[in-house]
C-alpha positions as CSV (number, residue, x, y, z in Angstrom):
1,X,-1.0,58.0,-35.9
2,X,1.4,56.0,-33.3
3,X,0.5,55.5,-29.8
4,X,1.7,54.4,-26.6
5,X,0.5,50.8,-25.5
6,X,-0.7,50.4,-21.5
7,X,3.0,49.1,-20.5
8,X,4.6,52.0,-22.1
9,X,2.3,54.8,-21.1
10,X,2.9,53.0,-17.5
11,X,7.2,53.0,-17.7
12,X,7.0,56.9,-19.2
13,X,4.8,58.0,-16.3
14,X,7.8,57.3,-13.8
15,X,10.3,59.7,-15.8
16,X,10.9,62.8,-15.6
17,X,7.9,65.6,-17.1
18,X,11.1,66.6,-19.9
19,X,11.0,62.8,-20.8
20,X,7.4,62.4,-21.0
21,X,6.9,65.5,-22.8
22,X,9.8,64.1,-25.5
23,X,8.4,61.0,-26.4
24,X,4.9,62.4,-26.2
25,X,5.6,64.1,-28.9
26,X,7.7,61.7,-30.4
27,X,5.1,59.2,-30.8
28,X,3.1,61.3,-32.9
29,X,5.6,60.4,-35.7
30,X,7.4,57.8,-35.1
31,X,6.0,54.4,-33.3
32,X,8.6,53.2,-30.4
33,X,8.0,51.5,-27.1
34,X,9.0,52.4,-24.3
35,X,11.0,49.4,-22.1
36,X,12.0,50.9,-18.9
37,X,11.3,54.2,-17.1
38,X,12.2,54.3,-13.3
39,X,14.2,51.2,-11.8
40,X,14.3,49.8,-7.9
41,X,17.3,48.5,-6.6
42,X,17.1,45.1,-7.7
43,X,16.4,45.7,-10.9
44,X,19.4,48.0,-11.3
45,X,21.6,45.8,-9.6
46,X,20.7,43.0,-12.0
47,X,20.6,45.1,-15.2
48,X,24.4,45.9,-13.5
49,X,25.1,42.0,-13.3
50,X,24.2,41.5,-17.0
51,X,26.2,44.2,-17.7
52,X,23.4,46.6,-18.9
53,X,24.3,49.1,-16.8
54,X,27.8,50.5,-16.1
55,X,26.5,51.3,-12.1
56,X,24.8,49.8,-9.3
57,X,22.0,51.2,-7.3
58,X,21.3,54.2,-6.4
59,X,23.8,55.8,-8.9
60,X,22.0,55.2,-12.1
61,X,20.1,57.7,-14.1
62,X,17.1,55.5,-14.0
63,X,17.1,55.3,-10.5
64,X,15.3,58.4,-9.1
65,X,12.1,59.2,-9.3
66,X,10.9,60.3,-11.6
67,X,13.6,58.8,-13.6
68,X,15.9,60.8,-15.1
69,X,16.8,58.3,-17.9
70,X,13.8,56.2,-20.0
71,X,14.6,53.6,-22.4
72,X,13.1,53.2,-25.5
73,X,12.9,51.6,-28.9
74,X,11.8,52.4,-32.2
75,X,8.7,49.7,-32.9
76,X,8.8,46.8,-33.6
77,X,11.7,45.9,-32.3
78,X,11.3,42.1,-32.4
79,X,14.6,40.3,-33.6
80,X,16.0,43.5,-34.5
81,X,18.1,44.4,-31.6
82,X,21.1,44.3,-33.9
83,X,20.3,46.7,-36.9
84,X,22.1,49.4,-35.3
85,X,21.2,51.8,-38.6
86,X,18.1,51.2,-37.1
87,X,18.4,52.7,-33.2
88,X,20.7,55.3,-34.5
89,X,18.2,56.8,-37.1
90,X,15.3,56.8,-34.2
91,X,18.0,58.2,-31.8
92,X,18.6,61.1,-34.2
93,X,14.5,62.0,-34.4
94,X,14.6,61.7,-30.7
95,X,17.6,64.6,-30.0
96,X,16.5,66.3,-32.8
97,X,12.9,66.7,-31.6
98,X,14.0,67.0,-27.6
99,X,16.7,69.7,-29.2
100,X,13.8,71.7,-30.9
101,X,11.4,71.4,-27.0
102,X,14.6,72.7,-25.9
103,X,15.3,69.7,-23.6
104,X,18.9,68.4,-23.8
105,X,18.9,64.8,-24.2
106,X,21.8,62.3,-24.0
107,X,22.0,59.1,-26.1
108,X,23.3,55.8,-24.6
109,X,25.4,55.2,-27.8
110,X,27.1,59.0,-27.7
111,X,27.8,59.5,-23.7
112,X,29.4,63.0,-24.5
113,X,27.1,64.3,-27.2
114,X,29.9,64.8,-29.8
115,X,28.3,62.9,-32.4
116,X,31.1,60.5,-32.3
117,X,29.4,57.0,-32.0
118,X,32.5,54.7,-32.0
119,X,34.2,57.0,-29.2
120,X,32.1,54.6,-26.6
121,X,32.9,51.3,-25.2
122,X,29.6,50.9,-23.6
123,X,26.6,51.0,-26.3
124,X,23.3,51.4,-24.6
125,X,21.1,52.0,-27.7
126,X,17.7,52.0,-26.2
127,X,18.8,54.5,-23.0
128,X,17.8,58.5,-23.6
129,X,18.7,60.6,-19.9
130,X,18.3,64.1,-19.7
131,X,21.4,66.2,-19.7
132,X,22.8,67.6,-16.4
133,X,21.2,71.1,-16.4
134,X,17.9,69.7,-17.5
């Protein structure tokens, strides 16, 4: 059975109980790291300077604590940034498993939850937040 590594049990203790309760459970079945739970000012300021991130600090979803956004990856991920099939298959376990916790979950590559992938100019693959009434 998967598990969590030290750096991602550390990231997916500064999100949100929903979060950590959703990839807890996620883990069980699927192996995925997790990158990036809650993130200071600088670092949101310079994930908005790559161009990561669509907003500055405080206004992201990763900014309060506990996060309200986590980013992770379905593992290894390794040179494999680009096989999109790849994110989008983990992505559906992910709302599919949040979906039966009863936690609604938005994915970084579907902004509106329509199930419309190429609706979106910003593609965030790894990026999960929990929905506004969450």
């Amino acid at each position: 059975m998967p598990s969590f590594g030290k750096k991602s049990r550390e990231q997916l203790a500064t999100c949100h109980p929903k979060l950590q309760e959703v990839f807890n459970e996620v883990i069980q079945f699927v192996d995925c790291s997790v990158l990036k739970g809650h993130r200071g000012k600088k670092e949101q300021d310079e994930a908005f300077e790559r161009g990561n991130s669509k907003v500055k600090y405080p206004n992201g979803r990763h900014n309060s604590k506990p996060s309200r956004a986590v980013d992770v990856v379905p593992y290894p991920i390794k040179g494999r940034w680009k096989e999109y099939e790849r994110f989008a298959y983990f992505a559906g376990y992910v709302l599919g498993t949040a979906k039966q916790m009863g936690v609604k979950l938005i994915w970084g590559n579907d902004w509106n939850g329509d199930f419309e992938i190429k609706d979106t100019d910003f593609k965030d693959r790894p990026h999960f937040e929990l929905g506004k009434e969450e």
